[in-house]
N, CA and C of each residue as an Amber inpcrd file, in Angstrom:
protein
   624
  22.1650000 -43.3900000 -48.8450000  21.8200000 -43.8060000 -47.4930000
  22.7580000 -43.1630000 -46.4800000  23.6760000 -43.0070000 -46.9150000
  25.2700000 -42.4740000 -46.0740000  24.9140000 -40.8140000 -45.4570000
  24.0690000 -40.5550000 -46.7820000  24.1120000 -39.2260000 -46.9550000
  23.0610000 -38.5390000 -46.0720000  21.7040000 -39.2020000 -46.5020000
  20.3020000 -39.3030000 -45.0490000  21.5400000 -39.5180000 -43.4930000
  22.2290000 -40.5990000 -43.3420000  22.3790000 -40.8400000 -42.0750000
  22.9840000 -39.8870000 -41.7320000  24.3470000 -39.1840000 -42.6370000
  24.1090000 -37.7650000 -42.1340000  23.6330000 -36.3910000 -41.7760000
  22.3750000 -36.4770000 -42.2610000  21.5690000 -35.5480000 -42.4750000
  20.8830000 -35.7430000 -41.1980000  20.8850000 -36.5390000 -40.6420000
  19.7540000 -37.2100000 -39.4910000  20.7890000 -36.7560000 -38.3190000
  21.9130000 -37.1190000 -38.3470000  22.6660000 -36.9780000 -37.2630000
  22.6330000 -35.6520000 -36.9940000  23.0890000 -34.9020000 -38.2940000
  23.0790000 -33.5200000 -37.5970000  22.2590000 -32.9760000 -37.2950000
  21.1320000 -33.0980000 -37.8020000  19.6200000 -32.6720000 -37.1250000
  19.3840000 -33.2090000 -35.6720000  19.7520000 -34.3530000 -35.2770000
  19.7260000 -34.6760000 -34.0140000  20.4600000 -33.9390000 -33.2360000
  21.7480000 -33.4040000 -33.3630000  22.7560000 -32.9520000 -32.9870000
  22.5950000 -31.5820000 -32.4330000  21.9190000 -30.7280000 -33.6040000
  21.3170000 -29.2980000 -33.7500000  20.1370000 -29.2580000 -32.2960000
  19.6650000 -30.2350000 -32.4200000  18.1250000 -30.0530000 -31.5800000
  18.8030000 -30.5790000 -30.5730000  19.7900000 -31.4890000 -29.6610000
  20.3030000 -31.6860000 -28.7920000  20.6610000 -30.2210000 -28.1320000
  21.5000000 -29.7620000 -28.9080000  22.5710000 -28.3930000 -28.8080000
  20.9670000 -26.9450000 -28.7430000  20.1950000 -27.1100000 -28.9420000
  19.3000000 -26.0340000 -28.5620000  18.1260000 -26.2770000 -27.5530000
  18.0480000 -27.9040000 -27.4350000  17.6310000 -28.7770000 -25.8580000
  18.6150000 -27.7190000 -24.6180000  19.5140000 -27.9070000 -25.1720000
  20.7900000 -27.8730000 -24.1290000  20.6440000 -26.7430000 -23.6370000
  20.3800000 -25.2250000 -24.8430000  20.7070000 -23.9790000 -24.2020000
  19.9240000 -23.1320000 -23.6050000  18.3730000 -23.5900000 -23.4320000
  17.6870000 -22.8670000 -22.7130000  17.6730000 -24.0730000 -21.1260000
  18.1320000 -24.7130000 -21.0230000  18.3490000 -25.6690000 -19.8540000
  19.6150000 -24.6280000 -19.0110000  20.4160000 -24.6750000 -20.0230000
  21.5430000 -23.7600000 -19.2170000  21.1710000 -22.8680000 -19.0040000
  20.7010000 -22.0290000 -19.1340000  20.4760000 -20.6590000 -19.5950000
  19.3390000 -20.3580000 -18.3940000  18.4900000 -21.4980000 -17.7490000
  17.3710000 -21.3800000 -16.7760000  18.7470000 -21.9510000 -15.4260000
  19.4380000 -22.5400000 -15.5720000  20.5830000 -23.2330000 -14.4470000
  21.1940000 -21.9740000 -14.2240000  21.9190000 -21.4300000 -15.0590000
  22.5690000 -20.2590000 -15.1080000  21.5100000 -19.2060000 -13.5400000
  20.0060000 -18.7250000 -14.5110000  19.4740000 -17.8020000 -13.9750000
  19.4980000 -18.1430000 -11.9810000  19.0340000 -19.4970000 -12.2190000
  18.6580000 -20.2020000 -10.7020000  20.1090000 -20.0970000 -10.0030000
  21.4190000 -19.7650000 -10.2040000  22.6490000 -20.1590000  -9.9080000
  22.8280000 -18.3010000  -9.2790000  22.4400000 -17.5380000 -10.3510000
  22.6510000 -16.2440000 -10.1000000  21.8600000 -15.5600000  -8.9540000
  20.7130000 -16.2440000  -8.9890000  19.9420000 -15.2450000  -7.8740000
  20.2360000 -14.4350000  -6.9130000  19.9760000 -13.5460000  -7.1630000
  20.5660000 -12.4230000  -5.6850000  19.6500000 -12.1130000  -4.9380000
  19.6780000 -11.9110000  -3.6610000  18.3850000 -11.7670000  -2.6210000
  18.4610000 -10.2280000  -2.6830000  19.4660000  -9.3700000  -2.9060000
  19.9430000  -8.2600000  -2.7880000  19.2630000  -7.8220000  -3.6520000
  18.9850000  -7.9700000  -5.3530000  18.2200000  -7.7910000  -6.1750000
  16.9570000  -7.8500000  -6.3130000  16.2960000  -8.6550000  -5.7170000
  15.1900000  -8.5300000  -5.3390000  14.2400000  -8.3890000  -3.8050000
  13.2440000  -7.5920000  -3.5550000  13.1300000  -6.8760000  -2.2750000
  11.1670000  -6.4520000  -3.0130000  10.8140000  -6.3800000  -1.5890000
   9.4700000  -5.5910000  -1.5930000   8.9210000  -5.1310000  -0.3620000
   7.8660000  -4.0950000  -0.8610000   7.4120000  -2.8730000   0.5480000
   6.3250000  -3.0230000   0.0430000   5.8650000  -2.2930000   1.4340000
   3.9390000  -2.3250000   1.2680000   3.7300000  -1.9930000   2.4120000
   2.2220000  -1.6510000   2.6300000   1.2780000  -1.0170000   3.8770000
   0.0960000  -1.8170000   3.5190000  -1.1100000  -1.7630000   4.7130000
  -2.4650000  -2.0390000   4.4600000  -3.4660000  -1.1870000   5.6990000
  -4.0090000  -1.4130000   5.3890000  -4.9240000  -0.9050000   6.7100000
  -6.3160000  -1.5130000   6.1690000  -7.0620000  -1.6310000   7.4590000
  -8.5750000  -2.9470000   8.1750000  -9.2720000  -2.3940000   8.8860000
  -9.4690000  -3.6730000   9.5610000 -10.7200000  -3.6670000  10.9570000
  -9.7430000  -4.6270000  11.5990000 -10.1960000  -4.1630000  12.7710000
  -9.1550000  -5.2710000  13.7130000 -10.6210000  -5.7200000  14.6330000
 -10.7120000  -7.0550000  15.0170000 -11.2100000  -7.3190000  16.1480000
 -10.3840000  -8.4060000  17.3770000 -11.6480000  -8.6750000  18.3540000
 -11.0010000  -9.7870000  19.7440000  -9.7390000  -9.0120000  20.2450000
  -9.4460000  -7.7820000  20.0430000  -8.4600000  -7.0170000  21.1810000
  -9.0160000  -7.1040000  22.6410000  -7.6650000  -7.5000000  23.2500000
  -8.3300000  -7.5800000  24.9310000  -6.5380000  -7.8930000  25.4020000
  -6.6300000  -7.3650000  26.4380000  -5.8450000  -7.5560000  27.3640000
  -6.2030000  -8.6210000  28.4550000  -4.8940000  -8.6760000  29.5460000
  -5.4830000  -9.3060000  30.8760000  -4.6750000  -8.6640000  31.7600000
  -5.2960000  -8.2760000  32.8690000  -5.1110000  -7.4360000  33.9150000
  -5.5690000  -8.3600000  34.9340000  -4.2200000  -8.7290000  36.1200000
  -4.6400000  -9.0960000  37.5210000  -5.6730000 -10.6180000  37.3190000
  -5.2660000 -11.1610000  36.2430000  -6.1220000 -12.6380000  36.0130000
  -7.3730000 -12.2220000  34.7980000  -7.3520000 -11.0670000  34.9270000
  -9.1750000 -10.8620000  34.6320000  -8.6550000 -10.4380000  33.2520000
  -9.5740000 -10.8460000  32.0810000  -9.6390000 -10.6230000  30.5190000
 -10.4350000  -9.8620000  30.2090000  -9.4860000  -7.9320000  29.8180000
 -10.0550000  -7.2610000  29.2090000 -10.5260000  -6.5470000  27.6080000
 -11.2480000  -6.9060000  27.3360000 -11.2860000  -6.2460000  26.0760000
 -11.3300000  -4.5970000  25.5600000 -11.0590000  -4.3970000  24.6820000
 -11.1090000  -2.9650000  24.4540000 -12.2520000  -2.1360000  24.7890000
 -13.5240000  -2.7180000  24.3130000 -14.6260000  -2.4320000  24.1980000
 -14.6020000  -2.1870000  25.7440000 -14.6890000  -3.2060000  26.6860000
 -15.0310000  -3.1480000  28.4040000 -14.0930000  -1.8360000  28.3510000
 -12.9200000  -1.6050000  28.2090000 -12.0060000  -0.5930000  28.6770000
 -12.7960000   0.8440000  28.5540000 -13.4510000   0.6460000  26.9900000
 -14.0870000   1.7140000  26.6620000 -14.9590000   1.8780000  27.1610000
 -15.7450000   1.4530000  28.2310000 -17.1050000   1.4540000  28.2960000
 -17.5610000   2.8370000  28.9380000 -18.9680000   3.6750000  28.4290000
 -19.1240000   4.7480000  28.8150000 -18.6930000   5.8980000  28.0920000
 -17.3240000   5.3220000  27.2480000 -16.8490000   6.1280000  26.6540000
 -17.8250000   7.2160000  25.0320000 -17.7030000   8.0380000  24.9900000
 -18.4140000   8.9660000  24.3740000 -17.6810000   9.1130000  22.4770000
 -17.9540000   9.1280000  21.8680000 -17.5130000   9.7100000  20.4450000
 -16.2660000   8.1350000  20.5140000 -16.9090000   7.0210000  21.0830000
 -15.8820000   6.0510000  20.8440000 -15.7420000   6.0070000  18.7890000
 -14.4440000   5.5290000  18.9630000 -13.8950000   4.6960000  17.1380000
 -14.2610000   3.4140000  17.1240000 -14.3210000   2.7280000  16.2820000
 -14.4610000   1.6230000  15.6540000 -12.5650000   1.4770000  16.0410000
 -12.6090000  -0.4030000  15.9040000 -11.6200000  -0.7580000  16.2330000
 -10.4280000  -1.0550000  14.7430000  -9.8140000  -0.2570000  14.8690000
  -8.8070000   0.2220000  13.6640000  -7.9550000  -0.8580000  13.5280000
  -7.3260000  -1.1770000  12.4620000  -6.0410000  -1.9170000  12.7760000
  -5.1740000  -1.4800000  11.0320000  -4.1490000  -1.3560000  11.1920000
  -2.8340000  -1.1770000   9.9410000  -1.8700000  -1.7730000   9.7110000
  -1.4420000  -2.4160000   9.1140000  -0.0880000  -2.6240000   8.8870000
   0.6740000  -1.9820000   8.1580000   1.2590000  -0.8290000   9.6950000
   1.2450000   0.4220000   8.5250000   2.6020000   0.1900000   7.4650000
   3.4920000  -0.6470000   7.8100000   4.7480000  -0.2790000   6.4680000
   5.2630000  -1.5450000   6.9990000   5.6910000  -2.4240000   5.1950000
   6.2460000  -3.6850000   5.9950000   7.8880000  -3.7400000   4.3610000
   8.4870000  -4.6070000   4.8820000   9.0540000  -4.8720000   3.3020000
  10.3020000  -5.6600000   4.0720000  11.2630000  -5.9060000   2.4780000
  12.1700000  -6.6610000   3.3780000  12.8850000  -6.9920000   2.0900000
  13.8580000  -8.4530000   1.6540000  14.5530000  -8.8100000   0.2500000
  13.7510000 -10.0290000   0.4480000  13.5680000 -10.9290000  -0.9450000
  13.2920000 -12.0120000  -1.0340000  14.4000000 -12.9770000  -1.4150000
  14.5490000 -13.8750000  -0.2070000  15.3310000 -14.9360000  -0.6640000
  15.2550000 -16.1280000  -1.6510000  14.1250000 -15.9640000  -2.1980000
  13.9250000 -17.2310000  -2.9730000  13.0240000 -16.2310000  -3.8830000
  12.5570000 -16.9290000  -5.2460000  11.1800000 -16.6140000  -5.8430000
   9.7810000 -17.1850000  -4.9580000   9.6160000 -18.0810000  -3.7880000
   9.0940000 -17.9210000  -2.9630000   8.9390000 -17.0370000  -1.7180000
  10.4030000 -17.2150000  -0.9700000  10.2640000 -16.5220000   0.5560000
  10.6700000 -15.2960000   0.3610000   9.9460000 -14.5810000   1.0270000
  10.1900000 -13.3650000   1.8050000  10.8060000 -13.0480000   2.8490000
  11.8260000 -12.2470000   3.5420000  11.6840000 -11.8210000   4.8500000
  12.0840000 -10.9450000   5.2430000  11.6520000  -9.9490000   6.3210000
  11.7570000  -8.6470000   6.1600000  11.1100000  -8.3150000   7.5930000
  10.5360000  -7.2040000   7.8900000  10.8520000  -5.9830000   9.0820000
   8.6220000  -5.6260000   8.7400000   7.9330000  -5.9470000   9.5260000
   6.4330000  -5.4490000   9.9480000   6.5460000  -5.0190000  11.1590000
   5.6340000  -3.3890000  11.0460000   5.3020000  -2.7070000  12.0100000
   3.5640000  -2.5270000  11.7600000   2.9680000  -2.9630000  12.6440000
   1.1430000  -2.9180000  12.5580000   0.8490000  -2.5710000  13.8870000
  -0.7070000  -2.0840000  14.0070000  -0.9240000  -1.6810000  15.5300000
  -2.8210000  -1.8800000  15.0770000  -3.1750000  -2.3550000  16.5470000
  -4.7140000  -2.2150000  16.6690000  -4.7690000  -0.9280000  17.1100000
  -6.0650000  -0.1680000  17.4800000  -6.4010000   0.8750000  18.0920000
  -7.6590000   1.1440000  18.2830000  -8.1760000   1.9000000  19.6370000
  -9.4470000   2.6850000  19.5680000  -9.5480000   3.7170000  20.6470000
 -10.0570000   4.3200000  20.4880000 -10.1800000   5.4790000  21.1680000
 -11.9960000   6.2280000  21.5610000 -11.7780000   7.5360000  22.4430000
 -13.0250000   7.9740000  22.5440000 -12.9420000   8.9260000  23.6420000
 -13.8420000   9.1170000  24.4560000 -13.8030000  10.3710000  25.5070000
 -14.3760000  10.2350000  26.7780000 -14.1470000   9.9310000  27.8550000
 -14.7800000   9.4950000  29.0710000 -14.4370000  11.1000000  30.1440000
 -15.7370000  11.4550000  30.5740000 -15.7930000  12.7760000  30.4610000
 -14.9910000  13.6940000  30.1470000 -14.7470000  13.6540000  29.1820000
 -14.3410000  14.5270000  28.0700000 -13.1780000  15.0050000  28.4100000
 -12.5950000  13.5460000  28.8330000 -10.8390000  13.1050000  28.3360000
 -10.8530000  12.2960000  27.5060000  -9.5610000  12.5760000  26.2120000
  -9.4920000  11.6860000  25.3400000  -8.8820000  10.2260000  26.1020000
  -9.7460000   9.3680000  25.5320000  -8.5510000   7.8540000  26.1620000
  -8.3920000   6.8970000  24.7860000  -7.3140000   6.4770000  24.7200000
  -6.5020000   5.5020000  23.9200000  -6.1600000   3.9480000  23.9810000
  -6.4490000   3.0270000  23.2150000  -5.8490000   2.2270000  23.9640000
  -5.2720000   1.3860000  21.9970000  -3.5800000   0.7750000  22.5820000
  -3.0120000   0.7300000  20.9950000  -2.5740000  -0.7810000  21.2080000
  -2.5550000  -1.7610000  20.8710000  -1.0420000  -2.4720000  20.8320000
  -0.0840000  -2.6850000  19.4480000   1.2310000  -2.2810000  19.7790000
   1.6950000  -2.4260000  18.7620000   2.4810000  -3.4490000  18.3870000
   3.1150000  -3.9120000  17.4760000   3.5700000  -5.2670000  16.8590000
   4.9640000  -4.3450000  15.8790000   6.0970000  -4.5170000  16.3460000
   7.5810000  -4.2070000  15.7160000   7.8890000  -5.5670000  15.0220000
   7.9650000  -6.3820000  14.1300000   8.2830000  -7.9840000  13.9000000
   9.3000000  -7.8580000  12.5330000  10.1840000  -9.2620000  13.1810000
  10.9440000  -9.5770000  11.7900000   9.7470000 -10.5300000  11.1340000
   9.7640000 -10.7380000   9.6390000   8.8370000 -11.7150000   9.0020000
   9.1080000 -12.3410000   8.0940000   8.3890000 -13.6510000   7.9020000
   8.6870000 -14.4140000   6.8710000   7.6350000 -15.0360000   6.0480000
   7.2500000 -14.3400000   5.1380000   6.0530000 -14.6160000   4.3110000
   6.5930000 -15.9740000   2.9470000   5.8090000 -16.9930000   2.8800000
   6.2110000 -17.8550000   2.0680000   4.6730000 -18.1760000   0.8080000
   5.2860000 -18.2860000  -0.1170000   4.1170000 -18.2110000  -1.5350000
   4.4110000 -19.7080000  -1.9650000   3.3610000 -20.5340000  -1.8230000
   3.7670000 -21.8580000  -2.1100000   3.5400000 -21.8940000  -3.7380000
   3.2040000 -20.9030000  -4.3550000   3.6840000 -21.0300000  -6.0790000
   4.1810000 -19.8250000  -6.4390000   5.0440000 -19.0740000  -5.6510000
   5.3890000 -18.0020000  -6.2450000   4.9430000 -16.7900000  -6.0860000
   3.2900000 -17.0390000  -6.1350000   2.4420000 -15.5360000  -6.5530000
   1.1330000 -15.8440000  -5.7460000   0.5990000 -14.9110000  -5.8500000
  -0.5950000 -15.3310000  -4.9100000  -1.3770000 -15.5520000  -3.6220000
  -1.5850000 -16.9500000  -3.1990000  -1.5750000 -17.5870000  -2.1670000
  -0.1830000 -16.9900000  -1.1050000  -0.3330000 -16.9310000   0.0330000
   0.4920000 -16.8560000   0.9470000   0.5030000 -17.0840000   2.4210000
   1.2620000 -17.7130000   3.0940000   1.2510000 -17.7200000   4.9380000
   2.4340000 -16.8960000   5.2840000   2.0990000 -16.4350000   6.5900000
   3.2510000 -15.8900000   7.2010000   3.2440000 -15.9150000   8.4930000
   4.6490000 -15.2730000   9.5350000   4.7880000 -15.5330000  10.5820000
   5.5500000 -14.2180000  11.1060000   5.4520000 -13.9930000  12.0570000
   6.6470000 -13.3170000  13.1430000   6.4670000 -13.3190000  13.9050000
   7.6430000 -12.4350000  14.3930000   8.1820000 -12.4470000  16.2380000
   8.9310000 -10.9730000  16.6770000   8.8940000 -11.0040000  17.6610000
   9.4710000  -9.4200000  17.7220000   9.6200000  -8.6620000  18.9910000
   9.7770000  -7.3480000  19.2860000   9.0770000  -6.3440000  20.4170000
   7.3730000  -6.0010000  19.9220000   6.7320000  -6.1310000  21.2970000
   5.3960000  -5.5790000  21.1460000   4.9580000  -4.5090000  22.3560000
   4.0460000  -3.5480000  21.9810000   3.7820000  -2.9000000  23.6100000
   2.2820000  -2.2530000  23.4440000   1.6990000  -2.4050000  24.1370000
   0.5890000  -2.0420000  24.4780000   0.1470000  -0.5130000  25.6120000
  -0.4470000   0.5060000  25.0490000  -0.8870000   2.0150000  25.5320000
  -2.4420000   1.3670000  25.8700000  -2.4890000   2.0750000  27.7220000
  -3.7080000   2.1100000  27.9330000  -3.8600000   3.7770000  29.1530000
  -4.2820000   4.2400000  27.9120000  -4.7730000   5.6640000  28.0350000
  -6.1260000   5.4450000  28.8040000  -6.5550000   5.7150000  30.1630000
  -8.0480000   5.7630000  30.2090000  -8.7240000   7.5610000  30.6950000
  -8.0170000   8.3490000  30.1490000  -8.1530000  10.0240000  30.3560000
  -7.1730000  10.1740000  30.9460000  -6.6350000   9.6170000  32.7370000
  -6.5120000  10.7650000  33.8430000  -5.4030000   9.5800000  33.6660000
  -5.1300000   8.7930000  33.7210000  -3.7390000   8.0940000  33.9790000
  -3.3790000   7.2330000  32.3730000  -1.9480000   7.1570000  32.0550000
  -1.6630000   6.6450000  30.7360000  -0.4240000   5.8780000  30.3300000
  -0.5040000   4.5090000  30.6300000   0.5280000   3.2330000  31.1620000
   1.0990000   3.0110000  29.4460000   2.4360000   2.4950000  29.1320000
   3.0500000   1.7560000  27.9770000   3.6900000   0.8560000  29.0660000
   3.5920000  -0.5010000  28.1000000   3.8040000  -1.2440000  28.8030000
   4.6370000  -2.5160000  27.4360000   6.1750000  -2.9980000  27.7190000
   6.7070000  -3.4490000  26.6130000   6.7730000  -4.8730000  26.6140000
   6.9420000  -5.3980000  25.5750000   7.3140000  -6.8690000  25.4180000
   7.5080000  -7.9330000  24.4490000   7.2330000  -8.9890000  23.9270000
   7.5110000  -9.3370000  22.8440000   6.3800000 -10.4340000  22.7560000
   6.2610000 -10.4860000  21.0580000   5.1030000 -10.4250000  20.3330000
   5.2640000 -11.9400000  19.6200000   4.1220000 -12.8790000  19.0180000
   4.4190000 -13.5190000  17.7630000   3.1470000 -13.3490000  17.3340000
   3.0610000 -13.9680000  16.2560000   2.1290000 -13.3500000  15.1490000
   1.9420000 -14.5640000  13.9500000   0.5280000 -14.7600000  13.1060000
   0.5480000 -16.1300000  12.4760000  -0.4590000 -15.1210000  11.4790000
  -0.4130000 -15.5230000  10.2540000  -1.2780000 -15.0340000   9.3000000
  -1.1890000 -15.7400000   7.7670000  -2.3280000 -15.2600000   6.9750000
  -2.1060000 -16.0420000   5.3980000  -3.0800000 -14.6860000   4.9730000
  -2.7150000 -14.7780000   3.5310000  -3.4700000 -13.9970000   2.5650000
  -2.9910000 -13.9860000   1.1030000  -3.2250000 -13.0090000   0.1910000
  -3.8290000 -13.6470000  -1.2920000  -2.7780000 -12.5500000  -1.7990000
  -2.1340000 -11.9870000  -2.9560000  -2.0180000 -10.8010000  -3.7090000
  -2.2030000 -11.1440000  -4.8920000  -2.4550000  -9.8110000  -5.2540000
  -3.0500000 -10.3810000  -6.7610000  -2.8840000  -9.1000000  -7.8270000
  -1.7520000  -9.7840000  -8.4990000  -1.2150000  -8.6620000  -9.3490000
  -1.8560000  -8.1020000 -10.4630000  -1.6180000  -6.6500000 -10.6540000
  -2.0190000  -6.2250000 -11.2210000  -1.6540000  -5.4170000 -12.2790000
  -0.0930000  -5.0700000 -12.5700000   0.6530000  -4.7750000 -13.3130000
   2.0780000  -4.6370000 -13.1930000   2.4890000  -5.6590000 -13.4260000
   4.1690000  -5.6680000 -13.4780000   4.6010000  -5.6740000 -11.9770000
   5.1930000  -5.1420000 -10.9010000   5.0520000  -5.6540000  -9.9510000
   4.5400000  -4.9590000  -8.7980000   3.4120000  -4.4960000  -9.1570000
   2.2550000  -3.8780000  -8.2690000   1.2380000  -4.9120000  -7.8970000
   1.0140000  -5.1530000  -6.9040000   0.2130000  -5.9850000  -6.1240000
  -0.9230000  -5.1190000  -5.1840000  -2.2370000  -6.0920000  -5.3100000
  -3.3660000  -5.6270000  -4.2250000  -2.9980000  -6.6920000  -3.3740000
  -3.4770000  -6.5700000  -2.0210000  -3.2050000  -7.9670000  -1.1530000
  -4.3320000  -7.9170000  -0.1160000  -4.6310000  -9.1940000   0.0600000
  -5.6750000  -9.0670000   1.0040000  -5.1330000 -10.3640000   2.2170000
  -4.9040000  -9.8590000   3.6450000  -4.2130000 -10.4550000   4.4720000
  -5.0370000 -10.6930000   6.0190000  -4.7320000 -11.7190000   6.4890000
  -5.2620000 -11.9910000   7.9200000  -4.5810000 -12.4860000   8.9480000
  -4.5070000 -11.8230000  10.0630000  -3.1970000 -11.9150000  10.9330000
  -4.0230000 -12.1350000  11.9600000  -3.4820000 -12.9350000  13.3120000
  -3.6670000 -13.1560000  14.3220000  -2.0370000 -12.6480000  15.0460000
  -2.1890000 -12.1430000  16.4040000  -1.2660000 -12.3390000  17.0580000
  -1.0490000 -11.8820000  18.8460000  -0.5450000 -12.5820000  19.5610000
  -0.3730000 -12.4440000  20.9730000   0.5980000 -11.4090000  21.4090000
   0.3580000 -11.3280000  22.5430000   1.8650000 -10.6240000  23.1450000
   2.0840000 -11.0550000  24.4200000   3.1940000 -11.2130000  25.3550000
   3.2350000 -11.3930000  26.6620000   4.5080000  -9.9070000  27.2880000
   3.7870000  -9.6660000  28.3630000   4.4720000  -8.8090000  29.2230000
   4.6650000  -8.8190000  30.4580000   5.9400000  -8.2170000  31.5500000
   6.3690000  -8.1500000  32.6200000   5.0640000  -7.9820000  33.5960000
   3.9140000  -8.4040000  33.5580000   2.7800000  -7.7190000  33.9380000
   3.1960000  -7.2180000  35.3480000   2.3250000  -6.6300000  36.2100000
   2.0720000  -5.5280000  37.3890000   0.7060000  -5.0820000  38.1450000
   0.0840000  -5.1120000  38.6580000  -0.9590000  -4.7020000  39.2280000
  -1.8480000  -3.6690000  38.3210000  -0.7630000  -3.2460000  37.7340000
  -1.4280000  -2.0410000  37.0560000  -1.0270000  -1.7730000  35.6680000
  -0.0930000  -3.0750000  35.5850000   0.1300000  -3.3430000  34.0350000
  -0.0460000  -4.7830000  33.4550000  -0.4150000  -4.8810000  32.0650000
  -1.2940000  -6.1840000  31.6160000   0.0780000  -7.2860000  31.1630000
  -0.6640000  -8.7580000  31.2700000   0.0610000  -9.7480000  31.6160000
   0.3070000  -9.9050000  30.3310000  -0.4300000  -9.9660000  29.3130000
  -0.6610000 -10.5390000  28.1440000  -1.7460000  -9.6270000  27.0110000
  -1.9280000  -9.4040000  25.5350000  -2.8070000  -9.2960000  25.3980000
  -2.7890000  -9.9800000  23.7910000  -3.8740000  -9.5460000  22.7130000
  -4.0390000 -10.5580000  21.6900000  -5.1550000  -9.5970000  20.6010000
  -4.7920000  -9.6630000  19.2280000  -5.5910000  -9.1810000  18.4900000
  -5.8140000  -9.7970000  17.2610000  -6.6590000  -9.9340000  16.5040000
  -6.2000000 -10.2160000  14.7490000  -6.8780000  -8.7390000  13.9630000
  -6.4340000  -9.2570000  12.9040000  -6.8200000  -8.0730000  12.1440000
  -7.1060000  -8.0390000  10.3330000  -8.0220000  -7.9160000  10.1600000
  -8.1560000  -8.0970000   8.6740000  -7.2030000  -6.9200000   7.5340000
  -6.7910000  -7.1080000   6.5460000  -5.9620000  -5.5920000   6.0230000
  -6.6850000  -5.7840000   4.5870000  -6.6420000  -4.7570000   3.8610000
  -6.8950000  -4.3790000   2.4850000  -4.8740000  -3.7480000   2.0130000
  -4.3530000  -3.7690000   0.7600000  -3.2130000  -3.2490000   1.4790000
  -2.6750000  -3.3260000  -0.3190000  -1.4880000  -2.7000000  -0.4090000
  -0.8880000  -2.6070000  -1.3740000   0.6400000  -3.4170000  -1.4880000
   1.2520000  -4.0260000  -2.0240000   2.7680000  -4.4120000  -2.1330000
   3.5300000  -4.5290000  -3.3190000   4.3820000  -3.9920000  -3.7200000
   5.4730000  -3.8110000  -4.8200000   6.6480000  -4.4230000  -4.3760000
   6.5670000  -5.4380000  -5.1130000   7.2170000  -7.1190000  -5.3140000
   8.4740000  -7.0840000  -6.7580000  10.1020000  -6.5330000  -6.2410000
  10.7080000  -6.1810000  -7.2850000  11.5740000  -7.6920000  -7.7500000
């Protein structure tokens, strides 16, 4: 009987002591994390729509800007290069540069019209992978090329969005993302008060 009760103990003992070392061993990992060590980049490019400015009270859209215009584009939008370190196995945060655009020819001057979005960001994955929301804030400025005269006009931006990635090998990601975002500026008679776009992306990200 002496002999079972020792036999029992140490078996309890054994399985305590290998309870124990993958517990540490996950404490350990969570203790080490480095934000420095881990980091990710990426681009996308879309369709952007609801671009519009406001000029002098009055709400312009791209399309009105364009109007008449000849060999017009479809309304573009990119996020052309974003990345940053991850502080958590959730958060992200990091440095997005994206821009709407369209263009075309009003007697046969090219005209432009862009806004762009410079933002710090903070993308959060409420399990890790996947699912995602995000946010920023930043410098923004808006080009309104109409042929014969061609205004930049600067200011600062915020920005609200969510979207999906969905991995596909080791840490290559497809992502599919949707952004809204405003801007406000020094406006002028002849420069815009405010303007506003969202934008759908198709896009790639490598998540180290």
């Amino acid at each position: 009987m002496n002999s079972f009760c020792r036999i029992a103990a140490i078996g309890g003992l054994s399985c305590a002591i290998a309870g124990f070392a993958p517990a540490s061993a996950a404490a350990e990992a969570d203790q080490s994390y480095s934000p420095w060590s881990h980091w990710y980049v990426g681009t996308g490019v879309g369709k952007g729509f609801g671009a519009k400015f406001k000029l002098n009270g009055q709400s312009v859209s791209f399309d009105d800007a364009l109007q008449g215009a000849t060999d017009k584009s479809s309304l573009v939008a990119a996020n052309l290069v974003y990345g940053g370190i991850a502080l958590s196995p959730s958060l992200l945060v990091g440095l997005s540069l994206s821009f709407v655009a369209q263009g075309g020819k009003i007697a046969g001057n090219d005209t432009h019209m862009q806004i762009t979005n410079f933002f710090a960001t903070a993308t959060w994955f409420p399990a890790e992978k996947g699912f995602f929301v995000r946010g920023g804030a930043g410098p923004s400025s808006i080009l309104i090329d109409n042929g014969t005269t061609s205004n930049t006009t600067g200011g600062f931006g915020l920005l609200v969005g969510a979207g999906y990635a969905l991995q596909i090998a080791g840490n290559h990601n497809i992502t599919f993302t949707a952004d809204y975002s405003r801007q406000s500026y020094s406006g002028s008679s002849t420069k815009p008060d405010s303007s506003q776009f969202g934008a759908a992306y198709l896009g790639y990200m490598y998540r180290r």
